[in-house]
C-alpha positions in Angstrom: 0.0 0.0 0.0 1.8 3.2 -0.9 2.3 6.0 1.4 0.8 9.4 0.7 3.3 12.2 -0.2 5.1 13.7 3.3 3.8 17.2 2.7 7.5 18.4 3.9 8.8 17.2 1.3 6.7 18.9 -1.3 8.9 21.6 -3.0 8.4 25.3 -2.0 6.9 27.3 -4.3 8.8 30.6 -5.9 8.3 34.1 -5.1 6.2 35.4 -8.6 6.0 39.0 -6.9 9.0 41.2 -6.3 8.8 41.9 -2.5 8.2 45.5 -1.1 11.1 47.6 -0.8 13.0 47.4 2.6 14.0 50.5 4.2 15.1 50.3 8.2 12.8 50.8 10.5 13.1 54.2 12.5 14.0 53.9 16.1 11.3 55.0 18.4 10.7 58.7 20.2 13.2 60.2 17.7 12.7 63.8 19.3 12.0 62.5 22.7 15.6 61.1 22.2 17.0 64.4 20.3 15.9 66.0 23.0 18.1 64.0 25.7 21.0 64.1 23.3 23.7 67.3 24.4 25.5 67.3 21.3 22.2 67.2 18.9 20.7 70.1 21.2 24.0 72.2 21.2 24.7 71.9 17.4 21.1 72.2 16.1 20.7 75.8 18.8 24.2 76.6 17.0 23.2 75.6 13.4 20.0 77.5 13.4 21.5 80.5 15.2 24.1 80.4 12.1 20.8 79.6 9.3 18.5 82.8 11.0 21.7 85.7 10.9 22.4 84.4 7.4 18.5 84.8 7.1 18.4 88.1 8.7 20.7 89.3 6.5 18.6 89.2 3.3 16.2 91.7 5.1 18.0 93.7 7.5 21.6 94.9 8.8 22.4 97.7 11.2 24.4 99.3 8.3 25.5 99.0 4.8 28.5 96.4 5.0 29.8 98.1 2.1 30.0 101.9 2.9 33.1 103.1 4.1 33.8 105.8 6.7 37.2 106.3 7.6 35.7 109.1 10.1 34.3 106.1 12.4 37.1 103.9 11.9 38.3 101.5 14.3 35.7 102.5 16.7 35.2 100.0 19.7 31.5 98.7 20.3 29.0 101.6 21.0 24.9 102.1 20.8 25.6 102.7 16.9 28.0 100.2 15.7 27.5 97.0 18.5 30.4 94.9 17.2 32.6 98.2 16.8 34.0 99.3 13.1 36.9 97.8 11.2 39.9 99.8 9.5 37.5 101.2 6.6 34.7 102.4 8.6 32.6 99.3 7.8 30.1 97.9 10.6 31.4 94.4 12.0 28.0 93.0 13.2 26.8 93.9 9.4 29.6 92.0 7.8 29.3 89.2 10.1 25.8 89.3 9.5 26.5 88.6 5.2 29.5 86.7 6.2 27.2 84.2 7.7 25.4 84.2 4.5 28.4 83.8 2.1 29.3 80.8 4.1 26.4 78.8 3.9 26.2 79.4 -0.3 29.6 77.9 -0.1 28.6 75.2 1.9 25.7 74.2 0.2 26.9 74.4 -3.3 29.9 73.0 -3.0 28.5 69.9 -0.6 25.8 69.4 -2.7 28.1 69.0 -5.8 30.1 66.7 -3.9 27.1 64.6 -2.4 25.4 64.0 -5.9 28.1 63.3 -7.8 29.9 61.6 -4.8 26.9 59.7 -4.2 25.9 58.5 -7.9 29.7 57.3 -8.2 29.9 55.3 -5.1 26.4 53.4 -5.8 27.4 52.5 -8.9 30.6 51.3 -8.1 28.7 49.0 -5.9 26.1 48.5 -8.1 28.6 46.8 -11.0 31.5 45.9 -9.0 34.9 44.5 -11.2 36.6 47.6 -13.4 33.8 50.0 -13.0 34.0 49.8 -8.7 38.4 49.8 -9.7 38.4 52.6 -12.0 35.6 54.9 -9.7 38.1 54.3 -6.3 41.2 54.9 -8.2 39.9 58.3 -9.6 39.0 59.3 -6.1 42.6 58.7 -4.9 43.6 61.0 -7.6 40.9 63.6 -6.8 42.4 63.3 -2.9 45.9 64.0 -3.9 44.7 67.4 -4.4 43.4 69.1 -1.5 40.6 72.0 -1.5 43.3 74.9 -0.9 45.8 73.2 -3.4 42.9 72.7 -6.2 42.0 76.5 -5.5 45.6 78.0 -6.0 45.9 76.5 -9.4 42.1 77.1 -10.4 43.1 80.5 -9.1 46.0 80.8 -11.4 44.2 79.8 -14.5 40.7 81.4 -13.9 41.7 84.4 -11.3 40.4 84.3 -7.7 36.4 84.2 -6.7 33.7 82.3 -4.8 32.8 80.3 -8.0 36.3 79.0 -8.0 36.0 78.4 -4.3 32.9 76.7 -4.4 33.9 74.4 -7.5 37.3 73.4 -5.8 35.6 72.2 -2.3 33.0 70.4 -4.2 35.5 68.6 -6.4 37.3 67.9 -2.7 33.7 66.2 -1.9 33.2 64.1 -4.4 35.8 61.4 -3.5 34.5 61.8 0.6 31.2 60.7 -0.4 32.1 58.8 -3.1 33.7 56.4 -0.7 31.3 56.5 2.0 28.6 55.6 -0.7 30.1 52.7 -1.7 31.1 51.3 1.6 27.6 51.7 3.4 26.1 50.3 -0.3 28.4 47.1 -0.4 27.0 46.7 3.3 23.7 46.4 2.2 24.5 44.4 -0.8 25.3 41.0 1.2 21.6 41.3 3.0 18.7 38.6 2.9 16.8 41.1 1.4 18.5 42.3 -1.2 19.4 38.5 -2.6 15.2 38.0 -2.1 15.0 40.9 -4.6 17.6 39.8 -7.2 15.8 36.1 -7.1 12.6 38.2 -8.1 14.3 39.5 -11.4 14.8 43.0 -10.1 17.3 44.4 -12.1 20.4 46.1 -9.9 19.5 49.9 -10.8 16.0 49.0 -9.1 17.4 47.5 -6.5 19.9 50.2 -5.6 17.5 53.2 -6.1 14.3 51.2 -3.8 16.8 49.1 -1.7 20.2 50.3 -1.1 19.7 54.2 -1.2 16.8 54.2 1.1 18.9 52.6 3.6 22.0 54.9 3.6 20.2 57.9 3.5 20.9 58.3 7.5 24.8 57.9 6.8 24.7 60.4 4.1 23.1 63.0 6.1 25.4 62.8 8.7 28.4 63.2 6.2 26.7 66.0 4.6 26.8 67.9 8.0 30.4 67.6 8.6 31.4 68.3 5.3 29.2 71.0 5.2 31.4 72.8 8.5 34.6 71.6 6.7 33.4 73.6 3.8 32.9 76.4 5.9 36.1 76.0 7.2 38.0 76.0 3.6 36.3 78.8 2.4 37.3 81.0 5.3 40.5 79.9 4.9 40.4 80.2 1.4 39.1 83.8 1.6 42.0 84.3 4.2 44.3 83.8 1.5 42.5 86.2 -0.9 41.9 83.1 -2.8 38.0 83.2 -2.3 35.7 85.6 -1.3 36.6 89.0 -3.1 36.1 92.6 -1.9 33.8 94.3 -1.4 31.6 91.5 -0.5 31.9 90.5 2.9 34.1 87.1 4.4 34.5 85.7 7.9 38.3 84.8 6.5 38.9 87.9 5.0 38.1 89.8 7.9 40.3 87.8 9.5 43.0 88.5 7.0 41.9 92.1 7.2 42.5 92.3 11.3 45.8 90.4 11.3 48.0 94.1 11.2 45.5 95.6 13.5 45.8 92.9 16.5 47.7 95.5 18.6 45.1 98.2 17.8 41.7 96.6 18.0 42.3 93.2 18.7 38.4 92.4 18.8 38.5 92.8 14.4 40.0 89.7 14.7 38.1 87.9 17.4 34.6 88.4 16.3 35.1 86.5 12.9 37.1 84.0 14.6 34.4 83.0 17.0 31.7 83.2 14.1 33.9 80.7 12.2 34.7 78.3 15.4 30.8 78.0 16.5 29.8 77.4 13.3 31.9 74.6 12.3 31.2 73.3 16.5 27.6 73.6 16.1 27.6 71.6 12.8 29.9 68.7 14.1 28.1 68.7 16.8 25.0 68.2 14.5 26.4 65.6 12.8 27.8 63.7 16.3 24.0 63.8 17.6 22.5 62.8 13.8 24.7 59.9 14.1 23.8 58.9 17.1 19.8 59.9 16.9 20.0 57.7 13.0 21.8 54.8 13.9 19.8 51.8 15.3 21.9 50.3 17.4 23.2 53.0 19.2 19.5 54.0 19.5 19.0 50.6 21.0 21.6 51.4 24.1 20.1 54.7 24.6 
């Protein structure tokens, strides 16, 4: 008498659907956590003070940062001028002001050049692997042979100095950051169950990497995007320090900087005002960034 068919050892059937596309789940009380996070609360109370003066600026500044009236120069703080005057007559609180706004063009253009083109190379260097992932990563050594203030003084050479150089030298300093960061978080998420589930589905890799593997980086990316964004803050003050960036008359943290070096003896607070824009800034962005990380990543959401 023949035995009926163990139903274990019926074959499973295939998938015939694609499954839905995986992203991470958030960790829970996201601002109830921000909240109890020092270095998210510090940097986002610095980052926004830095977004609303750059903000202001568009509508509003004690003086003209551009008028000059050697009559009132050098002038400590008073009712009129609050931060005092520099060696032209200028108002400092109305530079610093349009300083603040200079700074953040900088640092979005030139991070957002280096996060889309950074990010586009380093998923598709995952995405095909072999000569395309060898030729992408030995580009981006070359690109990082060349630092931002190095590919500035020879743009400057050929071109002449300006913000557009500025900006187009610390984006092309980006591109190979998040170029590599791309492809390492991407080749992460390449060896998942899910990803393989997807593949055996017939999903093609460019589906997979723009409903897969980008949704699930998105968290490392931001957090990259912050610091870079303070280190491009950074190079373009120093940039402009050099009279490499920022040109007069429009107003630059670095070049005020450069500006109050002679005058330290004289009115020593030229050179401290800029000096502390530039450091909270670039603190209150790190910062940012330290508290995103922590806030975005799941397991150290887990310990908190």
């Amino acid at each position: 008498m023949s035995q009926p068919p163990s139903p274990l050892a019926a074959p499973l059937p295939l998938p015939t659907t694609a499954p839905p596309a995986y992203t991470a789940p958030a960790a829970p009380g996201f601002w109830r956590r921000a909240r109890r996070n020092p270095s998210f609360v510090i940097g986002i109370v610095l980052t926004l003070v830095l977004l609303v003066a750059a903000a202001i600026s568009y509508l509003w500044t004690p003086w003209s940062p551009y008028d000059i009236n050697m009559e009132a120069k050098l002038q400590g703080p008073t009712l009129a001028h609050w931060l005092g005057t520099d060696a032209y007559g200028r108002d400092v609180a109305s530079q610093l002001l349009v300083g603040a706004r200079n700074s953040i063009l900088v640092g979005l253009v030139a991070v957002g050049i280096g996060l889309t083109i950074g990010t586009a190379l380093g998923l598709l260097a995952a995405a095909k692997r072999g000569w395309v992932e060898e030729a992408i990563m030995r580009l981006s050594d070359f690109t990082f042979a060349f630092p931002a203030i190095l590919s500035a003084i020879m743009m400057t050479a050929v071109f002449g100095a300006g913000i557009v150089n500025s900006i187009i030298a610390i984006g092309i300093f980006n591109i190979p950051t998040f170029a590599r960061i791309t492809r390492a978080s991407a080749n992460a998420i390449w060896s998942r169950e899910y990803i393989l589930a997807a593949r055996s589905c017939g999903k093609n890799s460019w589906s997979i990497t723009w409903q897969h593997v980008l949704p699930n980086i998105l968290s490392v990316l931001i957090v990259q995007a912050t610091i870079q964004f303070a280190l491009a803050i950074l190079a373009e003050a120093a940039l402009s320090y050099l009279g490499l960036g920022t040109q007069p008359p429009q107003p630059s943290w670095g070049r005020m900087l450069s500006e109050a070096q002679t005058l330290m003896f004289q009115a020593p607070l030229l050179a401290v005002f800029p000096g502390v824009a530039i450091a909270l800034s670039v603190l209150g962005l790190n910062l940012l960034g330290d508290g995103l990380r922590d806030l975005l990543d799941p397991r150290l959401a887990r310990k908190r």
